[in-house]
C-alpha positions in Angstrom: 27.6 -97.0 -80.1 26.3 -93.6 -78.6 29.6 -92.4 -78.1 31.0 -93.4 -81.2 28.2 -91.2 -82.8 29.0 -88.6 -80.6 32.5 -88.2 -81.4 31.4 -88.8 -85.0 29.6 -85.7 -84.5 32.1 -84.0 -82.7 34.5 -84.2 -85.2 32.1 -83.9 -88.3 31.1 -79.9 -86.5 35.0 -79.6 -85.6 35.4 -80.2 -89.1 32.3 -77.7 -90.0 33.5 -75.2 -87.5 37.2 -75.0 -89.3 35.7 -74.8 -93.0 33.7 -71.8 -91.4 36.9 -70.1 -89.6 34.8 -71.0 -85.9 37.1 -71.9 -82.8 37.2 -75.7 -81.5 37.6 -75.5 -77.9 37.4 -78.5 -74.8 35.8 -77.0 -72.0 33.5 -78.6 -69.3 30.0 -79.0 -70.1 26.8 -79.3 -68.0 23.0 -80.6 -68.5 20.4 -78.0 -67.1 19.0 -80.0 -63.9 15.5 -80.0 -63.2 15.3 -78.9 -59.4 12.9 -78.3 -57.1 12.9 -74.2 -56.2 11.6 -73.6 -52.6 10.7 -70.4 -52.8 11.0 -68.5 -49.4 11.2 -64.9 -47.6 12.5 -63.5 -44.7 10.8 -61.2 -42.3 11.3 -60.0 -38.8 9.6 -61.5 -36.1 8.3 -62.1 -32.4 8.5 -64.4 -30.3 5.3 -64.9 -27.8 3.9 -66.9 -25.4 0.7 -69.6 -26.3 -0.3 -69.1 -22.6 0.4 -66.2 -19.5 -1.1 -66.2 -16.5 -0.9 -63.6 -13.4 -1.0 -65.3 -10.3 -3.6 -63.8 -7.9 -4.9 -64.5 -4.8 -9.2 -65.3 -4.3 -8.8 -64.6 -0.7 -6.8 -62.5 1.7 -4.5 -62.8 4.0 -1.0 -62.8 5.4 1.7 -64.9 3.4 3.0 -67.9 5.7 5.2 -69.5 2.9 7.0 -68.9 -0.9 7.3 -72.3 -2.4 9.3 -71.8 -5.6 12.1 -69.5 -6.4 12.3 -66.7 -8.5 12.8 -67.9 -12.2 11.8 -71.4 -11.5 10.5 -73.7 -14.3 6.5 -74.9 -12.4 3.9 -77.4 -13.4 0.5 -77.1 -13.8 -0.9 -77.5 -9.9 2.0 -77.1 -8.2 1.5 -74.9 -4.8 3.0 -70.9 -5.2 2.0 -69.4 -2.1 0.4 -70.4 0.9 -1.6 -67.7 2.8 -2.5 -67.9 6.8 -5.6 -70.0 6.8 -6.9 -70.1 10.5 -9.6 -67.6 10.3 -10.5 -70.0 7.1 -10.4 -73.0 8.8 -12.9 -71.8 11.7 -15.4 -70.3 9.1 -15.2 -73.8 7.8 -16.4 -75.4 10.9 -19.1 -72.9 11.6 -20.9 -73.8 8.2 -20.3 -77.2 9.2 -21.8 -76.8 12.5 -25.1 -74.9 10.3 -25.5 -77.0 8.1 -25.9 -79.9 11.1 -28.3 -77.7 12.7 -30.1 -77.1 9.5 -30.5 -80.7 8.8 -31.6 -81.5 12.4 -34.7 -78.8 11.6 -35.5 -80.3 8.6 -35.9 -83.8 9.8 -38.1 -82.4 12.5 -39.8 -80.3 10.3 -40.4 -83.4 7.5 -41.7 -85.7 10.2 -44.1 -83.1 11.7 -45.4 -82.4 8.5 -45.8 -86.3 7.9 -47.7 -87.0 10.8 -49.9 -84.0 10.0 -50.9 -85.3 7.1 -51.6 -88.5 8.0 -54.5 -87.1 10.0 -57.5 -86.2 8.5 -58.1 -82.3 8.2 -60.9 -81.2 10.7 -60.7 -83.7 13.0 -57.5 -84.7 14.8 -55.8 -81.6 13.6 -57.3 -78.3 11.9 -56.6 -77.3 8.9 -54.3 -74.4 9.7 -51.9 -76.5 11.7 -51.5 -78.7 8.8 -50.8 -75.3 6.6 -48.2 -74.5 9.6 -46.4 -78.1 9.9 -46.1 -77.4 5.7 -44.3 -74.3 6.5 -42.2 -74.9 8.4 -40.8 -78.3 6.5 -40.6 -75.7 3.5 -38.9 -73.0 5.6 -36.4 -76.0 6.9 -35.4 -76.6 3.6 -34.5 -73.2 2.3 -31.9 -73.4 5.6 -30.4 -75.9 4.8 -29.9 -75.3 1.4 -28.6 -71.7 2.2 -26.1 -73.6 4.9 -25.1 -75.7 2.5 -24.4 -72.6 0.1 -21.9 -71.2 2.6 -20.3 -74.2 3.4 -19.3 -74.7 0.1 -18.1 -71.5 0.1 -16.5 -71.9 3.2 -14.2 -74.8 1.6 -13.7 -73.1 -1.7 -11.9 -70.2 0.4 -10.3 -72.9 2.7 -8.6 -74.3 -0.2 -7.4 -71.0 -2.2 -5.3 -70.7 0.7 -3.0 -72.4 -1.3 -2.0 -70.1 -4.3 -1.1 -73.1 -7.4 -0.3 -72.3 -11.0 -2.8 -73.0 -13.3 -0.3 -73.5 -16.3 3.2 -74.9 -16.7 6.2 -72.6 -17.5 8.5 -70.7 -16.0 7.6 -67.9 -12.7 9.1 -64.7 -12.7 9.7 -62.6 -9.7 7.7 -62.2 -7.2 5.9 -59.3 -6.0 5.9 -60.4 -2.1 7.6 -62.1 0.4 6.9 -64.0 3.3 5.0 -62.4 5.3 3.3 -59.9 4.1 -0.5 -59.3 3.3 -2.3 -60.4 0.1 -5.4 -59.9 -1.4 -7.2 -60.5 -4.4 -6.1 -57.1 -5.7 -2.7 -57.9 -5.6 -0.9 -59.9 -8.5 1.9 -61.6 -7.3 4.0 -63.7 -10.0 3.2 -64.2 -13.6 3.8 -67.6 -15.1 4.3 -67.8 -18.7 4.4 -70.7 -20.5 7.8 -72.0 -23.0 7.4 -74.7 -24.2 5.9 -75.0 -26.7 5.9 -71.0 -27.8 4.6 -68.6 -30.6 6.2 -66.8 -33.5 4.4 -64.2 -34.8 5.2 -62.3 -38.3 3.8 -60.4 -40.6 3.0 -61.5 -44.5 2.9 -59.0 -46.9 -0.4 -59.8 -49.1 1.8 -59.7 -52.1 3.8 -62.2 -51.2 0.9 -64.2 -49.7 -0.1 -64.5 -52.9 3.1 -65.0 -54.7 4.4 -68.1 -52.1 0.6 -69.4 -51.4 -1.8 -68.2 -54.1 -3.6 -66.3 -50.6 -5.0 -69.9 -49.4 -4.6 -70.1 -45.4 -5.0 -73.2 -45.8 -2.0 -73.9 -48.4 0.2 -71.8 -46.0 -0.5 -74.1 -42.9 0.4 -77.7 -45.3 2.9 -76.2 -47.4 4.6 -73.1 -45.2 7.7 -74.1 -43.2 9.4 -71.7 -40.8 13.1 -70.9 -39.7 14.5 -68.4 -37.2 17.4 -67.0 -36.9 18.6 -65.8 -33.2 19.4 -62.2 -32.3 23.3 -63.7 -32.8 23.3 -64.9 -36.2 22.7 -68.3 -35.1 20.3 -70.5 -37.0 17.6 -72.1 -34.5 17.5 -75.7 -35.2 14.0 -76.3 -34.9 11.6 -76.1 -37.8 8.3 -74.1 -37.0 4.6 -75.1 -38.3 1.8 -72.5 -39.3 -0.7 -72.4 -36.8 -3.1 -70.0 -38.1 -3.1 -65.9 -40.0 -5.4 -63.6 -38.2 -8.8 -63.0 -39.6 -8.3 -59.2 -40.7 -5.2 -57.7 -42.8 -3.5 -54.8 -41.0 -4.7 -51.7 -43.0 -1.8 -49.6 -42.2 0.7 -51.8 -43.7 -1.4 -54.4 -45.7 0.0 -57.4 -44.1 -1.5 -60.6 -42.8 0.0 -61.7 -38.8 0.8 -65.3 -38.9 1.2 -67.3 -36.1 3.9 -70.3 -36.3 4.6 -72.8 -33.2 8.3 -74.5 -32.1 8.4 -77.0 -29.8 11.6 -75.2 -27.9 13.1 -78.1 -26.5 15.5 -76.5 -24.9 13.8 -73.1 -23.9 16.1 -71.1 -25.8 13.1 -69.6 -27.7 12.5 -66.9 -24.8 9.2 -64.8 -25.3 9.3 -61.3 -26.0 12.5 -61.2 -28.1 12.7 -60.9 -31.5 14.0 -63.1 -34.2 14.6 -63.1 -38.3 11.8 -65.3 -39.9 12.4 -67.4 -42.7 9.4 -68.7 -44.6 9.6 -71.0 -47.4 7.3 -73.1 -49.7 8.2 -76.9 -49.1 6.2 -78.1 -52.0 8.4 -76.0 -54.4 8.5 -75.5 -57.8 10.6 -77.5 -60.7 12.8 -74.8 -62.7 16.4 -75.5 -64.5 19.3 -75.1 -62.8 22.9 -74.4 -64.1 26.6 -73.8 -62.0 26.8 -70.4 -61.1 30.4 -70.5 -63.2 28.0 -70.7 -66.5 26.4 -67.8 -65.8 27.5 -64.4 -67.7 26.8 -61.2 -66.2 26.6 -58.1 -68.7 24.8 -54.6 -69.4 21.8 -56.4 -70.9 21.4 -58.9 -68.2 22.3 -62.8 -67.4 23.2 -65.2 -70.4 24.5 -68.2 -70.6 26.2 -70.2 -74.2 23.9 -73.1 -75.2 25.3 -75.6 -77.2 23.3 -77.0 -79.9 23.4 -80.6 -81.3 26.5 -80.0 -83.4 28.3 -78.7 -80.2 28.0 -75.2 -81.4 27.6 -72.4 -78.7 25.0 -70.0 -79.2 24.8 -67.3 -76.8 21.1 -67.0 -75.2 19.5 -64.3 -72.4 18.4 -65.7 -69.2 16.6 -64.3 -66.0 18.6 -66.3 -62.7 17.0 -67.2 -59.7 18.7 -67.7 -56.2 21.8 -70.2 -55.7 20.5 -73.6 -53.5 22.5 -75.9 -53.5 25.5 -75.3 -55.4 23.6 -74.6 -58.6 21.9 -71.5 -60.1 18.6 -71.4 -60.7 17.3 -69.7 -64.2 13.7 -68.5 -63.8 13.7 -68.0 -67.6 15.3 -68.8 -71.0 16.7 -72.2 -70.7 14.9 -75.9 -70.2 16.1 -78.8 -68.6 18.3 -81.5 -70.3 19.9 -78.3 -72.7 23.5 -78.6 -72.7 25.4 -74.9 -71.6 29.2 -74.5 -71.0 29.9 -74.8 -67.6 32.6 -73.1 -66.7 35.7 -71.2 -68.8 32.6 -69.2 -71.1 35.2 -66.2 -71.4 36.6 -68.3 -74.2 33.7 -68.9 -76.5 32.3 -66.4 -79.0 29.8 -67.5 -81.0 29.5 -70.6 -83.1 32.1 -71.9 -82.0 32.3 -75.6 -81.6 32.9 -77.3 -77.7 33.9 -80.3 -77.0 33.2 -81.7 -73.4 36.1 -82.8 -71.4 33.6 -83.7 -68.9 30.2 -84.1 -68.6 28.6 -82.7 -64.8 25.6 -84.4 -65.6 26.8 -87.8 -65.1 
């Protein structure tokens, strides 16, 4: 019944449009789509690591073995370096061998004291030998406790004699071989970490504002992040916000932010640089038209809207960015109008067209 009114109608304006000396043309006509317009920007950015560490060695000494090779992907423990550990080893033993004395003393010391007290002052024992027996048990302690210091020393030095990572990631090169002396002073690999890694870029505040209203917190639930590599390649991996820094850059009046990839496969490598994509997922619902509608002129964009009796009407449009096959059209047209799709050289105004096919459907 709809159709029948529509051809009806058709020909009623066809009809109209040949009283009124107006063209009656068949071309293909589309609806304006309602579609969602994720708006994004692109900026240059770096790539950096969440964690770095350079290796160095709490004690010195000669080194007796390498135990990873240059470039090697560690894990958090695992042994670098171990450095000559006899002189280590014996220090060990002698605050052992203190610390045994020391508690020897003390028991002494406590049970002299005991038995000194049990006595009444003044009679079996004066009062000054108690004040002694006292000392000396207090004296014992201190000894023991300062043995006990250097022991624990003693087997915290013992055991940096093996170098380990204290992160996961990959080593670099390493600044000594077998063989030769280290000390705390020296660094000898740095380990940095790849997986996952950083992405840092910089946010203009204008377009903070324009893709996030200026909320942090809209960028981290709404902002999703693209790279492209140094090749042209798109990165497969889809980035998250981590955080913006707390101060704008003065200079330039940008905001850092800070976005995460997992890097599954360590291709993200840190210190490069890559093109940042960033993009509002939530998007925003605008019309959208095919590109071929679209007229391009000295005053601007326009496409022909057809009113209800199928007669064009040309109309001024501002035009977005093409996604997805379709144009989108910031301003001037609604969703649901009807426009001609494709062939517009061939309309002028008023004149009547008749869909050969209808995109919408």
């Amino acid at each position: 019944m709809r159709e029948k009114r529509s051809c009806i109608c058709c020909i009623a304006a066809a009809m109209a449009a040949a009283a009124a000396g107006a063209a009656t043309l068949s071309l293909p006509v589309a609806e304006a789509k309602s579609v969602p317009n994720f708006r994004e920007k692109t900026f240059p950015g770096r790539v950096m690591a969440v964690q770095r560490v350079d290796v160095t060695p709490e004690v010195s000494g000669d080194i007796v073995e390498v135990c990873f090779a240059n470039g090697q992907i560690v894990k958090e423990g695992d042994v670098l370096y171990r450095i000559m550990s006899v002189k280590y080893k014996s220090a060990l033993k002698n605050a052992q061998a203190k610390v045994a004395e020391c508690r020897a003393k003390k028991a002494y010391a406590d049970g002299n004291a005991a038995r000194y007290e049990k006595l009444a002052p003044g009679k079996a024992v004066s009062q000054d030998a108690l004040e002694s027996a006292r000392s000396e048990r207090t004296v014992a302690a201190a000894a023991l406790e300062a043995a006990e210091a250097e022991l624990a020393v003693a087997e915290y030095n013992l055991n940096r004699c093996e170098i380990k990572t204290p992160i996961a990631g990959k080593a670099g090169t390493s600044a000594l071989t077998r063989g030769n002396p280290a000390s705390p002073a020296t660094p000898l690999v740095s380990v940095v970490q790849i997986q996952p890694v950083r992405v840092r870029f910089s946010l203009s505040n204008a377009e903070f504002l324009t893709l996030f209203g200026g909320r942090a917190r809209t960028l981290k639930e709404q902002g999703e992040v693209t790279v492209t590599l140094a090749n042209g390649a798109k990165f497969p991996e889809t980035g998250a916000v981590e955080y913006t820094e707390n101060v704008a850059d003065e200079a330039t009046d940008t905001v850092r932010v800070y976005a995460t990839f997992p890097n599954a496969e360590r291709i993200l490598r840190p210190g490069s640089t890559v093109g940042v994509t960033l993009r509002n997922k939530a998007g925003a619902e605008m019309p959208a038209v095919p590109p071929a509608a679209v007229m391009q002129g000295a005053e601007g964009a326009s496409v022909w809207v057809l009113g209800a009796d199928g007669r064009a009407s040309r109309r001024r449009v501002v035009t977005g960015r093409v996604s997805g096959g379709v144009m989108l059209v910031t301003s001037g047209l609604a969703a649901g109008e009807r426009v001609v799709a494709d062939g517009v050289h061939k309309v002028e105004e008023g004149d009547v067209v008749q869909p050969v096919r209808d995109s919408a459907r």
